[in-house]
Each structure stands twice: as structure tokens, then as C-alpha cells.
C-alpha positions as CSV (number, residue, x, y, z in Angstrom):
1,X,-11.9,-2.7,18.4
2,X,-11.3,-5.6,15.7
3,X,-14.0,-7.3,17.7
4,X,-16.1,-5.0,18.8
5,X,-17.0,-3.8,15.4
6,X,-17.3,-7.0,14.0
7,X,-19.7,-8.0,16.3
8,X,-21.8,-5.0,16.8
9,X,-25.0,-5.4,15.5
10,X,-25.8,-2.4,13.5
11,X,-29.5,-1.1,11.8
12,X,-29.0,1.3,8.8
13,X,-32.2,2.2,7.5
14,X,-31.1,4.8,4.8
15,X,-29.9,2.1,2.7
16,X,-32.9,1.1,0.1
17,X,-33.0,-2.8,-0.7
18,X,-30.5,-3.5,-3.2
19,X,-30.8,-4.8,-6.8
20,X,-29.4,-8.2,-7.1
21,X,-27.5,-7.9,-10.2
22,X,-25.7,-11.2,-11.7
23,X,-22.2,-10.8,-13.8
24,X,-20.8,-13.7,-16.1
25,X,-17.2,-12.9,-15.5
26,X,-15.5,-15.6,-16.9
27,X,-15.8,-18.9,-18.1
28,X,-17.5,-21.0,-14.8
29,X,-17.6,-18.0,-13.3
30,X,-21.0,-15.7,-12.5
31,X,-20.9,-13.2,-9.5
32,X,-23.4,-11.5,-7.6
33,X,-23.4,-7.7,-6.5
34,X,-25.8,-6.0,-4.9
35,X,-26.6,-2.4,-6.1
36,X,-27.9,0.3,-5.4
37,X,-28.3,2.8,-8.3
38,X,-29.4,6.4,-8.6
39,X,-32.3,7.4,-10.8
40,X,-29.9,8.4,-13.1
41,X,-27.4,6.4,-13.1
42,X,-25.0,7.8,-16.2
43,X,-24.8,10.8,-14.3
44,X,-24.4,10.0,-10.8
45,X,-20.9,9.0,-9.5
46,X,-20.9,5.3,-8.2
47,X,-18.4,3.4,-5.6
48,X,-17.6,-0.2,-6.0
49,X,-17.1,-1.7,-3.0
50,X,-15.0,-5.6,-2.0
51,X,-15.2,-7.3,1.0
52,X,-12.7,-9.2,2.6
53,X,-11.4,-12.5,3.0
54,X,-14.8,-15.0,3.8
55,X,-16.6,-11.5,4.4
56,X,-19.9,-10.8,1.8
57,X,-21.9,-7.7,0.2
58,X,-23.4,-7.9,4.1
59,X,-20.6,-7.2,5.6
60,X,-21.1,-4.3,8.4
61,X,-18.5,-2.3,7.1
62,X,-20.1,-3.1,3.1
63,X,-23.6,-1.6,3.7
64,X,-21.9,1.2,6.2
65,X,-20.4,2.9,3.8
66,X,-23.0,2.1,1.0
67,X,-25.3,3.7,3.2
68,X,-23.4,7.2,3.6
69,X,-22.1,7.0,-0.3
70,X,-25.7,6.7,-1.3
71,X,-27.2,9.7,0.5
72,X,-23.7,11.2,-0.5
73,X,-25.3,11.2,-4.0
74,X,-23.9,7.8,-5.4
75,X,-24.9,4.7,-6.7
76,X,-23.1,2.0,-5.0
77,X,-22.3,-1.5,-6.6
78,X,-21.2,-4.2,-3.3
79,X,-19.4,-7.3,-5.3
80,X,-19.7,-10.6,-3.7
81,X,-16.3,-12.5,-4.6
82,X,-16.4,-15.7,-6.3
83,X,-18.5,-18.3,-3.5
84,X,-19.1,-15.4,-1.2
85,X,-22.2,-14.8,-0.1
86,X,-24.2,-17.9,-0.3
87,X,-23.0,-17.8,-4.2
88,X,-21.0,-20.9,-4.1
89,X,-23.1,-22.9,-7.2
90,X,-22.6,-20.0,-9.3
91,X,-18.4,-20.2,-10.1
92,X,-16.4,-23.3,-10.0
93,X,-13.0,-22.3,-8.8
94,X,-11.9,-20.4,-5.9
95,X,-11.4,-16.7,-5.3
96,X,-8.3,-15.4,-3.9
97,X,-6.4,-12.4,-2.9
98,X,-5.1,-11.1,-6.6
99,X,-8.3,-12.1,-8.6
100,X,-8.4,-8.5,-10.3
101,X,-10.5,-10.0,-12.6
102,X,-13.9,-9.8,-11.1
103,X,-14.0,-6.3,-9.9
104,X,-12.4,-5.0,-13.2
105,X,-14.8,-7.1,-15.0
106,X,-17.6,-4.7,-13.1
107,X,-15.6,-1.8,-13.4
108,X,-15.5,-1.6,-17.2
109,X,-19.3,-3.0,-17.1
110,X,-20.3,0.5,-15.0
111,X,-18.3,2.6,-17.7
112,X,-19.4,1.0,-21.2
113,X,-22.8,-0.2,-20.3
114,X,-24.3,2.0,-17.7
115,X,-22.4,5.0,-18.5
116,X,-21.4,6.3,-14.9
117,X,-19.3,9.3,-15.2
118,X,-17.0,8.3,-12.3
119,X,-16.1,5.9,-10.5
120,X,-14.4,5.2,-6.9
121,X,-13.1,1.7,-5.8
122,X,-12.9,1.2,-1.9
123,X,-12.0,-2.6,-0.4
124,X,-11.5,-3.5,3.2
125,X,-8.2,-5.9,4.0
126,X,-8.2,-8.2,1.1
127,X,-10.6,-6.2,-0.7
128,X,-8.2,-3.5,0.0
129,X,-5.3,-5.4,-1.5
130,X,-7.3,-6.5,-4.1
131,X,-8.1,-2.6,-4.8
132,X,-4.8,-1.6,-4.5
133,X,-3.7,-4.0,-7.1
134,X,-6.0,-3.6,-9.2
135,X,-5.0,0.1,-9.4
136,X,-1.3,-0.8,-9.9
137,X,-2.1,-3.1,-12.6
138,X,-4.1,-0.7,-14.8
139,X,-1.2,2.1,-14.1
140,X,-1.2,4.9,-16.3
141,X,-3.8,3.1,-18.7
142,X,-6.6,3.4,-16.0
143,X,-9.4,4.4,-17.5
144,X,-10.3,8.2,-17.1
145,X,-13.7,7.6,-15.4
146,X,-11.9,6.0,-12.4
147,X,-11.1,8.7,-10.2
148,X,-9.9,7.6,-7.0
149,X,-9.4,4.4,-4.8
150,X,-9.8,3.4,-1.1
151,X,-8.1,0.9,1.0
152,X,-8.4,0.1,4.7
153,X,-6.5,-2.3,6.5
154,X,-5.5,-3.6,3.6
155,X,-3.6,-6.9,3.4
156,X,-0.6,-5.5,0.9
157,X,2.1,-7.9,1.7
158,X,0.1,-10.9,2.0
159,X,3.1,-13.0,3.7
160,X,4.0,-10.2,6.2
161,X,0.3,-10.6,6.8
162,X,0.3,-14.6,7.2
163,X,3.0,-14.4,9.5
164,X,1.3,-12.3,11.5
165,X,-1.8,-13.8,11.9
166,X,0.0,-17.3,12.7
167,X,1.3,-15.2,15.8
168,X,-0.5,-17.3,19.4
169,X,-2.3,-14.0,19.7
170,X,-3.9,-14.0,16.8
171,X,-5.3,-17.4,17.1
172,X,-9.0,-16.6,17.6
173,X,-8.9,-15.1,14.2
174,X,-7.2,-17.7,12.2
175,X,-9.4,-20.3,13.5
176,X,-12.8,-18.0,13.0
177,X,-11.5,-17.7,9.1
178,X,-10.2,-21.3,8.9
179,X,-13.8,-22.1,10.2
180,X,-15.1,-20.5,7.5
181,X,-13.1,-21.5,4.9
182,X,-13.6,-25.5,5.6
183,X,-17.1,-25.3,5.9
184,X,-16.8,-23.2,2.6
185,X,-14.6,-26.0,0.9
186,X,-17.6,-29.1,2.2
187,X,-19.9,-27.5,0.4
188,X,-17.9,-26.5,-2.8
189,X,-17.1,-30.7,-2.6
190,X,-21.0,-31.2,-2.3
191,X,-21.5,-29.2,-5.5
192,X,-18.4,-30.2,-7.3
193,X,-17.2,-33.3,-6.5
194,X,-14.8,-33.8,-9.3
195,X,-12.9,-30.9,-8.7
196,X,-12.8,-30.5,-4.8
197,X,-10.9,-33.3,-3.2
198,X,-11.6,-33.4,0.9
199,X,-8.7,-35.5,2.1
200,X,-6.4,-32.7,1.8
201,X,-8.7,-31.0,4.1
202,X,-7.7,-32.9,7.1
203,X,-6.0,-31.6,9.7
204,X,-6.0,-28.3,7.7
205,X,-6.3,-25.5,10.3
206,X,-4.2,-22.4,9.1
207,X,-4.8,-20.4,6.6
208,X,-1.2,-21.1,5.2
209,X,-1.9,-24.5,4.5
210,X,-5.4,-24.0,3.4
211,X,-3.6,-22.0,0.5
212,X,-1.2,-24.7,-0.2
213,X,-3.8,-27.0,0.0
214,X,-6.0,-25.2,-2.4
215,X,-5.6,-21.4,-3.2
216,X,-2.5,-21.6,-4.2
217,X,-2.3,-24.9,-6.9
218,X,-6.2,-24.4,-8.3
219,X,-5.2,-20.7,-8.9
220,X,-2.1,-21.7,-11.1
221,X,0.2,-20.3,-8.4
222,X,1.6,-23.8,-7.4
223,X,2.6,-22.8,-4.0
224,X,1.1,-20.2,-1.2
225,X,4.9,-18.9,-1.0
226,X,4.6,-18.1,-5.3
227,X,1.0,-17.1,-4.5
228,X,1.6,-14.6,-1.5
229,X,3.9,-12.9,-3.6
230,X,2.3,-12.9,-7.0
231,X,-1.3,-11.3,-5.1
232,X,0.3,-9.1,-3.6
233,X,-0.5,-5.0,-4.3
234,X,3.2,-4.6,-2.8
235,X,4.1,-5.6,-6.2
236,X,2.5,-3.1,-8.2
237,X,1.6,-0.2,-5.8
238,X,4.8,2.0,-7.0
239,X,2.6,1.8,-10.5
240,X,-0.4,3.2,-9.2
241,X,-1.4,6.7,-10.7
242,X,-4.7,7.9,-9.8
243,X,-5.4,9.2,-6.2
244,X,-4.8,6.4,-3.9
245,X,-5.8,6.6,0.0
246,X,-4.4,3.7,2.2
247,X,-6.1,3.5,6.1
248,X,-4.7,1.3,8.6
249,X,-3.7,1.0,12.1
250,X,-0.4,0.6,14.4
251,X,-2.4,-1.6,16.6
252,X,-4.0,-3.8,13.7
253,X,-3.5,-7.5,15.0
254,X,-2.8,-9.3,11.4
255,X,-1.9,-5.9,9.6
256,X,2.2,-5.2,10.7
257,X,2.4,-1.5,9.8
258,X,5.5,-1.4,8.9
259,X,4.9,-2.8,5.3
260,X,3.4,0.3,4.6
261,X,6.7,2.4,5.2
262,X,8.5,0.3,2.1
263,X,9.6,2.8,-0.7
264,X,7.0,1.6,-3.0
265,X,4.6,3.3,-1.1
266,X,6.4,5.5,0.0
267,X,7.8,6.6,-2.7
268,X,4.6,7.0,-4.7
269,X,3.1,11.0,-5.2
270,X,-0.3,9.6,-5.6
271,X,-0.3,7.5,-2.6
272,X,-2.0,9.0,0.7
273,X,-1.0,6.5,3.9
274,X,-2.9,7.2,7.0
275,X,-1.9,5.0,10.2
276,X,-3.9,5.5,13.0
277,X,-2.3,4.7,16.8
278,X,-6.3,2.7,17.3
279,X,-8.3,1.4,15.0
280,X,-7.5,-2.5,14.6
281,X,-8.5,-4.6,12.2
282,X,-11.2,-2.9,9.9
283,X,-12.7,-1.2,13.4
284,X,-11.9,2.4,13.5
285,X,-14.9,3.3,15.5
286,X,-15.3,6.4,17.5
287,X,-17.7,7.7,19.7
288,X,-21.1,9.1,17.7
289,X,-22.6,12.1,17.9
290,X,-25.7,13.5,16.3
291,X,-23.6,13.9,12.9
292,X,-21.5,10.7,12.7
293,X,-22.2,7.4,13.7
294,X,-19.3,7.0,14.9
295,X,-17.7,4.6,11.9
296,X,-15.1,7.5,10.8
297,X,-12.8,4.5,8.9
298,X,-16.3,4.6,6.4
299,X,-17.1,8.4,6.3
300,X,-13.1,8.5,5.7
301,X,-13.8,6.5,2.3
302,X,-16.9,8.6,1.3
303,X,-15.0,11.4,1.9
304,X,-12.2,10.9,-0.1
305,X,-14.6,9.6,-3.2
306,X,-16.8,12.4,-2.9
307,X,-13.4,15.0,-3.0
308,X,-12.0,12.9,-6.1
309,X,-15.6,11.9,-7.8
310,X,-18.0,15.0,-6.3
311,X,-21.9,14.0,-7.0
């Protein structure tokens, strides 16, 4: 299934053409989103949405779910992370699986500037993590426009996760990201040649040592041991307190389930967990029928941000 809907190609003509919208996060550091925005915006609900790891704004899964949010009545903002998306001369560093930074950065932009009412996060694997985090790390001091966040398959013990994925049966999908992630880092070295050194590319082919290589030390984490742990949403999920939903499978390949049974989310009253027996990786697709296409992982997230954010 991780395959399957991956690979599916998939036609969703209720999504208007997006706005390309441009966000000067940081110093070095602009992002694109692509959004789609009621006609009045300040009084529609809106979902932010973050892809995972080398995934974009064009991600299946991204415009699935912006599809059924927007005729759901919301605007819907799809962040492209730092280099993702064909964005790679806009930022000069790296983005990585803690980088809270960005999506907050948008968050607080949709409250103070375009006045949306409410707000829903959603993130697939480490978009998921990502949201997860950035729940935990706001805590009780999360604004009162966010309502609710959404997290499937999410990558929230990003060792456990490494591990897993450096399993021999996963090795079609570390070498599909590792293929993506050098040809990412030759054309960061085109554009940036005094900051991206090549050599340490070579004979770099798991995703481990891609992050000790580079994630890890140009993020300030040193290590990808300090920087699994640091990123990690594990760290901060027990802090969460708005209405947090967490979708995953028993049978994801990279995904172990059993992180998601630790106290800390356990342990949490506004934590929802939800593991599936099927669904793999991100898949969670079903068979359609005239009412539902058959992607129930993405009418799952609408669902839960149109009960906690209602159009």
C-alpha cells in the first residue's frame, strides 16, 4: 500500500490553481507555499499542510487533502520545506525534521496578517513529527486560533524510525530517499559552493550518514545521534494541549508502532492514537465508492479539522 499510493497517479480537479505565496522566514531563508484561500479569508477556517521528508506541496497525499478541505469550506496553505519543491536557490541551509520554525513562522503569519479565525495543522511522516512538535513546543501557550492538529504516519521517534528503515527490507526506500537527497545536495553545491562540500558525499548511501554528514553538524546538532533526539516530537508530545490526532499503521515499514504506546502519548488526555492493522507508510487507501475516493487516511484529517475548526 506504501507503494501503491505513492505511485498511483491521481487527477483531482476540484482543487483551483494555487497562489504561489513566498515567506522570508529567516535570515537566508524564503519558502514557498502554495495556497488556496477562500473569498474571505478572515472568516474561513484554514489547514496548513507539511509534506514529508524530500516530498513537496505536490505531494499526492498534499493536494488530496487540500482538495476535500477546500470544498470542506477552508482555505488551505501547502508549505514547501526549505529546498523542497524545486525551491533550492531560495534558502541556504538545510531543512530537517525539528525545523518548527517555518511552519510557525506561517502559522502566526495566517493569524496576525490574514486574520483566519482557526487554524488546523496536518503533516504526513516528518511533516507529522514536525506537527507534532510543533504542538508540544507551543504547549499551553498555543495560540487560541489553533484548534486542532493532524499527524499520519508520523516519524515521532526519529531513531526508532532510522533503525527501521536500515532494516534489508526496507532498502528500496532508503535508497529512493538517499537518491533524492544526493541529487538534492549536487545542486545545493552548484548554487552554494562555499557552504556545501561534495567529498563528504561519497560513498554516502543511508540516510544515517547523510545526517551525520550534513543534517546533523549544519543544523548545530553536531551528531545525527544529538539530532534524532533533539527533532524528535517524542520529546515534547506529553506537552501538547490542544486536540491532537495521531494515524498510523501496524504494518507501516519504517514506522515501528510501538513508539506510539510510550507513556508520553499515552499518557496525554488530548492525544487521540489510531493504529490501523493496514495502511503502510502514508497509504491508507480503501476501496471508493461514489462518496469517497477511497483515500480515508485524508478524509480522516478533514474530518477531524472540520469537528475541531467547523467552516
Amino acid at each position: 500500500m506504501t507503494v501503491y499510493a505513492w505511485a498511483r497517479s491521481r487527477a483531482l480537479p476540484a482543487l483551483p490553481e494555487p497562489e504561489a505565496c513566498y515567506f522570508d522566514t529567516d535570515t537566508h531563508a524564503r519558502v514557498l507555499a502554495h495556497c488556496n484561500w477562500q473569498p474571505e479569508r478572515d472568516k474561513a477556517p484554514a489547514l496548513l499542510l507539511l509534506h514529508g521528508l524530500e516530498g513537496s506541496s505536490l505531494a499526492h497525499y498534499m493536494r488530496g487533502i487540500a482538495e476535500k478541505a477546500w470544498r470542506a469550506g477552508f482555505s488551505v496553505v501547502r508549505l514547501n520545506q526549505r529546498n523542497c519543491g524545486g525551491t533550492e536557490a531560495l534558502s541556504r541551509g538545510l531543512y530537517h525534521s525539528g525545523l518548527t520554525h517555518d511552519p510557525l513562522f506561517l502559522l502566526r503569519h495566517m493569524i496576525e496578517h490574514e486574520r483566519v479565525p482557526a487554524v488546523a495543522v496536518a503533516g504526513y511522516s516528518l511533516g507529522g513529527n514536525l506537527t507534532l512538535k510543533l504542538a508540544g513546543d507551543l504547549g499551553a501557550d498555543a495560540p487560541p486560533q489553533l484548534k486542532a492538529v493532524c499527524a499520519v504516519s508520523p516519524t515521532l521517534d526519529l531513531a526508532a524510525c532510522i533503525d527501521a528503515i536500515e532494516q534489508p527490507s526496507n532498502v528500496f526506500y532508503q535508497l529512493n530517499f538517499m537518491r533524492n537527497l544526493r541529487a538534492r545536495m549536487k545542486r545545493k553545491a552548484g548554487l552554494f559552493p562555499d557552504l556545501y562540500d561534495l567529498r563528504k558525499l561519497k560513498g554516502v548511501w543511508t540516510i544515517r550518514g547523510f545526517d551525520d554528514a550534513y543534517t546533523a553538524p549544519m543544523n548545530g546538532f553536531g551528531n545525527a545521534k544529538r539530532y534524532y533526539h533533539e527533532a524528535s516530537s517524542l520529546r515534547v508530545v506529553d506537552r501538547i494541549r490542544v486536540p491532537a490526532l495521531i494515524l498510523t499503521a501496524a504494518n507501516d515499514p519504517f514506522v515501528p508502532p510501538d513508539q506510539f504506546r510510550r507513556p508520553e502519548v499515552e499518557s496525554n488526555p488530548h492525544v487521540r492514537l489510531l493504529i490501523t492493522d493496514d495502511g503502510g507508510h502514508c497509504g491508507f487507501v480503501s476501496e471508493p465508492d461514489p462518496a469517497h475516493d477511497g483515500y480515508w487516511a485524508e478524509h480522516a484529517v478533514v474530518a477531524w479539522a472540520k469537528h475541531h475548526a467547523p467552516a
